[in-house]
N, C-alpha and C positions, 0 to 999 in steps of 0.2 A: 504494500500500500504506500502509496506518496499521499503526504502531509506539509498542506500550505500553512506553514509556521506562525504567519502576518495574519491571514484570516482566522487562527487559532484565540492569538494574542486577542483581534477585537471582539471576538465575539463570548471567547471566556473572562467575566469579570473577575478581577484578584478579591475583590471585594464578596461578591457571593461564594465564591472558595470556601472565604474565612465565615460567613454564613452558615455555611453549608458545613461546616466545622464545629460550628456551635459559639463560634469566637468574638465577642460581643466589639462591633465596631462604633466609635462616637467623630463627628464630621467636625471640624476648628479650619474654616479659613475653606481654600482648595486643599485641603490635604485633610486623610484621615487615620485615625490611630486605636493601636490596641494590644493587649497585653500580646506581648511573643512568643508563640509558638513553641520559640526552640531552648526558651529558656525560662528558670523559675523567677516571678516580677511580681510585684504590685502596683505599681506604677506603670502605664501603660507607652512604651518605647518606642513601639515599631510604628513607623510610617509608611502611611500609603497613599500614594500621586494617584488620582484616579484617569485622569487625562492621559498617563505615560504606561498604568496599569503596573509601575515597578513598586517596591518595597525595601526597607532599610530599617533595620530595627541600629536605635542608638546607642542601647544597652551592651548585645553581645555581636553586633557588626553584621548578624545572619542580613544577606542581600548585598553587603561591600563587595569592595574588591578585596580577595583573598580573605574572604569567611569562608570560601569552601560550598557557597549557599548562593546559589543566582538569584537576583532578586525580580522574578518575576511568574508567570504559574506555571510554568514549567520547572524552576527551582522548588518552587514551593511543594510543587506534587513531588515531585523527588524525593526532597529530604521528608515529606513527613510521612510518604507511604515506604519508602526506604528502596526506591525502585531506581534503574538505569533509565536515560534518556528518552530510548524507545518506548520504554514502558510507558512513558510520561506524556509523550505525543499520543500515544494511542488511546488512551484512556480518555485524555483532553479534547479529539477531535473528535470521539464519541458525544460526549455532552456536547460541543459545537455544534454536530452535525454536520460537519466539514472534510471534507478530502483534499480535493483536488482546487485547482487555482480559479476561485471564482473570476470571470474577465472584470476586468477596470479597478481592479483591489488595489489598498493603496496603504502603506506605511503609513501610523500615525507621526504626525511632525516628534522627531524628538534633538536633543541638545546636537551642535553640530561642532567638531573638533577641528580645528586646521590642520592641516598635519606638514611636517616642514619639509623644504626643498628636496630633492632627492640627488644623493652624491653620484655622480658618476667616473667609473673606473675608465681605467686605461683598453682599449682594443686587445683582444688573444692573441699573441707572438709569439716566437719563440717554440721551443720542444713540445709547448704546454699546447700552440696553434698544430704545429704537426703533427701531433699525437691524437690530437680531435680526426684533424681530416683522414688519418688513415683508420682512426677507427669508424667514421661514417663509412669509409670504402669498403671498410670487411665487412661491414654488416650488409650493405648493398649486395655484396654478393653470397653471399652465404643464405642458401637456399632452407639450409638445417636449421639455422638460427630465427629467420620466420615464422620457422613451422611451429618452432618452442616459445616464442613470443606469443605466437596468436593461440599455443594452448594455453597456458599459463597465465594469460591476463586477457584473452577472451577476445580481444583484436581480430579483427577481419583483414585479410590480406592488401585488402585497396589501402586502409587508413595505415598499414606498415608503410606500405609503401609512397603514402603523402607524407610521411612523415620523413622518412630517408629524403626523400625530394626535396623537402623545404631544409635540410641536413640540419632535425631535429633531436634525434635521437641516433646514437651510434655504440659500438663495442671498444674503447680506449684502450689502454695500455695502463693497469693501476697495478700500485704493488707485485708486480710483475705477471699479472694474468688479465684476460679481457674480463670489463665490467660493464653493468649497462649502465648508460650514462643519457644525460638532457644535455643539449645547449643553453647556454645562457647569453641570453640578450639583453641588453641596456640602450637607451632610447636619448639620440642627439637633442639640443634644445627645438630642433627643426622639425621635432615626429621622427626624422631617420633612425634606425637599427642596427648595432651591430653587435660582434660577438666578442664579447667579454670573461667568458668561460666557459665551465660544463662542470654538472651534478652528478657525480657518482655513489652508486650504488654497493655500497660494501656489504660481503656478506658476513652474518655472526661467526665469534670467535668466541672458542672455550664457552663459558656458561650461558652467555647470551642468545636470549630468544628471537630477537628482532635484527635485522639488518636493520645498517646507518648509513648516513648519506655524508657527501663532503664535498667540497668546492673545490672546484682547480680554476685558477690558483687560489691558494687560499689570502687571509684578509693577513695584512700587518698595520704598522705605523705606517709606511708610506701608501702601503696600497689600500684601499677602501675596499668595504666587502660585497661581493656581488649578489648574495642571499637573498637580497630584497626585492631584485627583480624579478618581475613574472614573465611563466613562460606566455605568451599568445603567438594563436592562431590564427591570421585573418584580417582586418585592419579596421582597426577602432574609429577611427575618425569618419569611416563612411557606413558604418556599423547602424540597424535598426534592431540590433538587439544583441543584449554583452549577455555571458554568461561566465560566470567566474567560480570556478571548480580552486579543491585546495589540494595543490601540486600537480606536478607534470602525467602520472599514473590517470589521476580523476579527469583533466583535460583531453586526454586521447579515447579516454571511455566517452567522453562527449561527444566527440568529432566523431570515434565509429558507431554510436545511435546513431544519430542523425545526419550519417555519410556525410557530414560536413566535407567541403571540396567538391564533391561528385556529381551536384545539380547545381545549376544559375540559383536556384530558392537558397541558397546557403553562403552567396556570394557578400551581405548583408549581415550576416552574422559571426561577431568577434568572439573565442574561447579564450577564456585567463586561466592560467595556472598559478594562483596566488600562491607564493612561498611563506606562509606563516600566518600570523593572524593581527599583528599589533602593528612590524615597519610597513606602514599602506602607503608613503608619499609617492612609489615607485611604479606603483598601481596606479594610483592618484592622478599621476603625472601625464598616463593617456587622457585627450581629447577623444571626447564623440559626442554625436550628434544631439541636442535637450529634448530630440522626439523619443529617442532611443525607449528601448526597454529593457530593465536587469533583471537578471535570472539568477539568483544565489543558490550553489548544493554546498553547505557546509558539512564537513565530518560530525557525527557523532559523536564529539570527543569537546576538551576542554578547550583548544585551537576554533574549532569550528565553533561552540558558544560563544568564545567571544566578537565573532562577529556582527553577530546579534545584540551585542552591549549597546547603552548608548553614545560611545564614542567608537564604536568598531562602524567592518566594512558596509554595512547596509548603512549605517544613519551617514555616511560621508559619499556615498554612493548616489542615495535618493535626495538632496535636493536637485542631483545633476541630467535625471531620468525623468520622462514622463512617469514611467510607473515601474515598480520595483517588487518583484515576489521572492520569496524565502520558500525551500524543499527540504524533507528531510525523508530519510526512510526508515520503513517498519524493519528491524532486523539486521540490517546493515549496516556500518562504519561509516563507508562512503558512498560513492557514485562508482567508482569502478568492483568494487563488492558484490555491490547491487546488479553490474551489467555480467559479471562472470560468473555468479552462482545462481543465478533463475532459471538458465537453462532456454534454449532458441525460441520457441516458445514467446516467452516471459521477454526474451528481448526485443524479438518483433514486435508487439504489443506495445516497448516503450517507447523502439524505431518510432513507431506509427505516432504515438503522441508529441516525440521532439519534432518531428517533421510538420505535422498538421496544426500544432499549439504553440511552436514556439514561430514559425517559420509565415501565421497567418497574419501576421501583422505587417509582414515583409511585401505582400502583393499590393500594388500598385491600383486603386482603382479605376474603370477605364473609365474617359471622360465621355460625357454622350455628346454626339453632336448634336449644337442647336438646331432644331427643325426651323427649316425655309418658311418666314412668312407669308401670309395667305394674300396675293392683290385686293 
């Protein structure tokens, strides 16, 4: 099941929650208040913005930053039912009565943060350049290594192959064995692009469960770090709709839904691979168009929540978009998760949605011609 985050937030009140709780709220001013939840009070602490739908208790910090406690009903179902994220979506959009992206939905106004300049590194040279380029060329040709891509992360052959094209992704030379790695791109003050690194892919060592990633080059005193820049796919400035996945993995499961590249209908639409969740100036830093529309798939994770903060990528996104929607999904992590474990099936189905839902705002209306006056 996919769940619009934003039509969740409006139509579940934080206020009937605490109702529906038992938990007696009294109104002073725009803001209301009431003993906290998460902690033993007699005096009543916690605040609640009914316009923002967030929450802040003053006492024990549940709803701050770093309480450990989101402050809004999705934290709130969490921490008091004692449930994971998904659980909390599901439950909520039950009472909403909500799934899918109702058309013309709209962010409620919330605080807007500037976020500062964005540094940019020096162009890829050296070993660090030739090592990129021949490992794009191994991977271009290595027939085996496609086959193992597109089982393992559930890629279709065409979106390999856009990607080697645009020399997006490639097999490098790290620690003395090929790795899979991203390009990394950083954006001249002109809109130009050029290639500033590449994201490798380390596999775990000794007790470690997860692979880790790493920059080449990496960041010192002289050279600035290039972590911040997102991957994209496609050009933002003439873009009728952004979609902004978190990292290079969730971006390519975007592009192969919805064969981005492969029809004129996708010609319009930019993919972001946002590297993190808090340095956005670099994000930021793309133009496109104020009719545009955003598409956000945050991870299920603590990255991806903060997006949805009042000073993350959605509130700094949305005064720059006509309209702006939030995704999450039932059971899943991410967006490439989602595309490699439902099975073809499951992914046609979501094919058909990216293409027909995200893609219909892209056609052009025809004009009619004036009919000839009558003598």
């Amino acid at each position: 099941m996919i769940y619009d985050l934003e039509a969740i937030r409006e139509k579940v009140s934080m206020l009937e929650l605490l109702a529906a709780d038992g938990i007696a709220v009294r109104r002073k001013g725009a803001r209301w208040f009431c003993a906290c939840p998460f902690h033993a009070e007699k005096t009543a602490s916690m605040v609640i913005t009914e316009r923002t739908g967030l929450f802040k208790c003053f006492g024990c910090g549940a709803g701050g930053k770093g309480s450990g406690i989101k402050g809004d009903v999705f934290g709130y179902w969490m921490a008091t039912r004692g449930v994971e994220f998904h659980a909390a979506a599901t439950a909520l959009a039950r009472m909403a009565g909500t799934g899918e992206l109702p058309n013309g939905s709209r962010m409620p106004a919330r605080k807007i943060v500037e976020a500062a300049a964005p540094v940019r590194p020096a162009a890829l040279a050296g070993r660090d350049l030739e090592n990129w380029l021949e490992g794009v060329e191994y991977l271009s040709e290595s027939e085996g290594e496609h086959a193992r891509l597109a089982e393992w992360r559930g890629y279709s052959r065409d979106t390999i192959a856009l990607l080697l094209e645009r020399g997006a992704i490639g097999q490098p030379i790290y620690s003395g064995k090929r790795a899979w790695a991203f390009a990394v791109e950083a954006m001249n003050e002109d809109g130009t692009r050029f290639l500033c690194g590449w994201h490798v892919r380390v596999e775990p060592k000794g007790g470690e469960k997860k692979a880790s990633w790493r920059f080449v080059p990496g960041s010192s005193e002289e050279r600035p770090s290039i972590g911040a820049w997102p991957m994209v796919l496609g050009d933002p400035a003439t873009a009728r709709a952004l979609i902004f996945t978190e990292g290079e993995w969730d971006l390519a499961a975007a592009a192969d839904l919805m064969a981005w590249g492969l029809s004129d209908r996708t010609k319009r639409v930019a993919i972001f691979g946002v590297r993190g969740g808090r340095n956005l100036a670099h994000t930021l830093g793309y133009q496109w168009p104020a009719e545009a529309q955003a598409f956000l798939f945050p991870d299920a994770d603590e990255t991806g929540g903060s997006w949805l903060e009042p000073d993350g990528l959605a509130a700094l996104v949305k005064p720059r978009v006509r309209a702006l929607h939030a995704f999450t999904f039932d059971g899943c992590k991410d967006l490439n998760d989602y595309h490699k474990s439902r099975g073809t099936a499951q992914r046609e189905q979501w094919a058909h949605f990216f293409r027909e839902h995200f893609t219909a705002g892209l056609r052009r209306r025809k004009r009619r011609k004036p009919k000839a006056a009558t003598p």
